[in-house]
N, C-alpha and C positions, 0 to 999 in steps of 0.2 A: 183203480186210480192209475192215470197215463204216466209212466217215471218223469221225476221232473227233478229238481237240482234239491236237495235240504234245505236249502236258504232259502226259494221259492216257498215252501212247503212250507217252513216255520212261520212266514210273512205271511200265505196263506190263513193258516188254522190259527194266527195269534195278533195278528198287526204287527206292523214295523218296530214301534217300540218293543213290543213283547219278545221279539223274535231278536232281536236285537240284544238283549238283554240277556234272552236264555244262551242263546252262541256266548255270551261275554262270560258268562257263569260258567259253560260248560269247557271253554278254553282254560279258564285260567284254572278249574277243577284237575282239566287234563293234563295242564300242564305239573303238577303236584305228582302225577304218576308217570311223567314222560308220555302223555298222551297227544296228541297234535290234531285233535280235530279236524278236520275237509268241509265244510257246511257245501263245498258243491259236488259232493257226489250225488250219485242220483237214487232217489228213492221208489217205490213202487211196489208193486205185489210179491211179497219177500217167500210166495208157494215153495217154490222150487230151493230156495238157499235151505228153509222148515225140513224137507225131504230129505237133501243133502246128509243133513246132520242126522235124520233118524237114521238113515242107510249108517254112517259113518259109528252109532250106538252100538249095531249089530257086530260093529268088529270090537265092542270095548270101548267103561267109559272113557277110557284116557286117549282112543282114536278121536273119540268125539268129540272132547275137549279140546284136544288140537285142530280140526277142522271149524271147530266155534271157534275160536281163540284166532286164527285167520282170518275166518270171512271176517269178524269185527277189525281186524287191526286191517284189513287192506277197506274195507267198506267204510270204516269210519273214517281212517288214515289218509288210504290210496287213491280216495275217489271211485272202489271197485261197486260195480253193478251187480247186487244180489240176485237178481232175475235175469241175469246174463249167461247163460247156458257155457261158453268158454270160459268167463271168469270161475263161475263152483268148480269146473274139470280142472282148471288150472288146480287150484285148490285141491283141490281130490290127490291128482297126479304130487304135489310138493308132501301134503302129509300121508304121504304112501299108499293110498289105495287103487287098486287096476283101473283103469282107464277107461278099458273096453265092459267093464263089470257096471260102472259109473255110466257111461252111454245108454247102454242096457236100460240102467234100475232109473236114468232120470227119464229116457225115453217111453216107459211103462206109465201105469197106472199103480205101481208098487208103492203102497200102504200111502197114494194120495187119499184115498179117504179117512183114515185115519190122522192125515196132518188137519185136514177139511176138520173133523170132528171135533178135533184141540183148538183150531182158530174160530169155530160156528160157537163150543162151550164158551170160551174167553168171552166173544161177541155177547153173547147169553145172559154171560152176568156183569155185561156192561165195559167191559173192560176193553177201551181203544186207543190207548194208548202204550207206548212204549219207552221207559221201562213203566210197569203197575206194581208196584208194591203196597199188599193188604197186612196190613200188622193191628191182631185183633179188632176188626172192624173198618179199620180206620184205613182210607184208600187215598195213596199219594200216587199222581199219574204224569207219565212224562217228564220233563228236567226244571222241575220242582227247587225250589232254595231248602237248601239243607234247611232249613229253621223248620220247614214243613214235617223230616224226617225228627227231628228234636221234638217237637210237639208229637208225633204220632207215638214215639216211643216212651212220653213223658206218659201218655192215658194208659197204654199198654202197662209200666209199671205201677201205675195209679189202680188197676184194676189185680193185680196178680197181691 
């Protein structure tokens, strides 16, 4: 997929009203967390941010969380480009990881097959959207109305 803006993309995969409606939900959701939304950052093949963060595992989960915790608030936030090779290093470089280690491991083929393998599984069992959330069977995909998340966890204790 060629990066293109989120708002393009939602209007895309849902129609205007849809997409419209999902931004209106997902503002005012975010706004409850101090979250501020960007619908025009750009989105596109998010290989490389995937990579980032398993490199960023290897030093600890809590490097890793910081480095997730980032890419999300400047990508969802900032407008930043997940596929953007300066924006991850920025990244990298702010939640302390070497620089020239980071060039290296994004310039390589290091454990790209292995991210390949997690996004080909995901694809595998249907799952193309983001977020996916499977609670006992029951699959809510994408920025779903909470009422969806109410219902999936109503069957889930319906069944326990």
């Amino acid at each position: 997929m060629p990066p293109m803006s989120q708002h393009d993309r939602m209007i895309q995969k849902n129609g205007v009203t849809d997409a419209y409606g999902a931004q209106t939900r997902l503002q005012r959701l975010g706004q409850v967390y101090g979250i501020c939304f960007s619908f025009e950052r750009k989105v596109g093949n998010s290989r490389m941010s995937h990579r980032l963060t398993q490199y960023a595992g290897t030093k600890g989960p809590s490097m890793q969380r910081r480095v997730i915790e980032m890419i999300f608030e400047r990508h969802f936030e900032d407008t930043g480009d997940i596929n953007d090779k300066d924006f991850l290093l920025e990244i990298a470089r702010d939640a302390g990881l070497d620089e020239s280690e980071i060039l290296q491991y994004l310039g390589s083929d290091t454990v790209a097959a292995e991210v390949d393998s997690i996004a080909d599984g995901a694809r595998a069992r249907g799952i193309n959207h983001v977020p996916t959330v499977e609670l006992n069977g029951v699959r809510i995909e994408g920025a779903d109305e909470p009422v969806e998340f109410y219902e999936a966890l109503a069957k889930v204790r319906e069944s326990v």
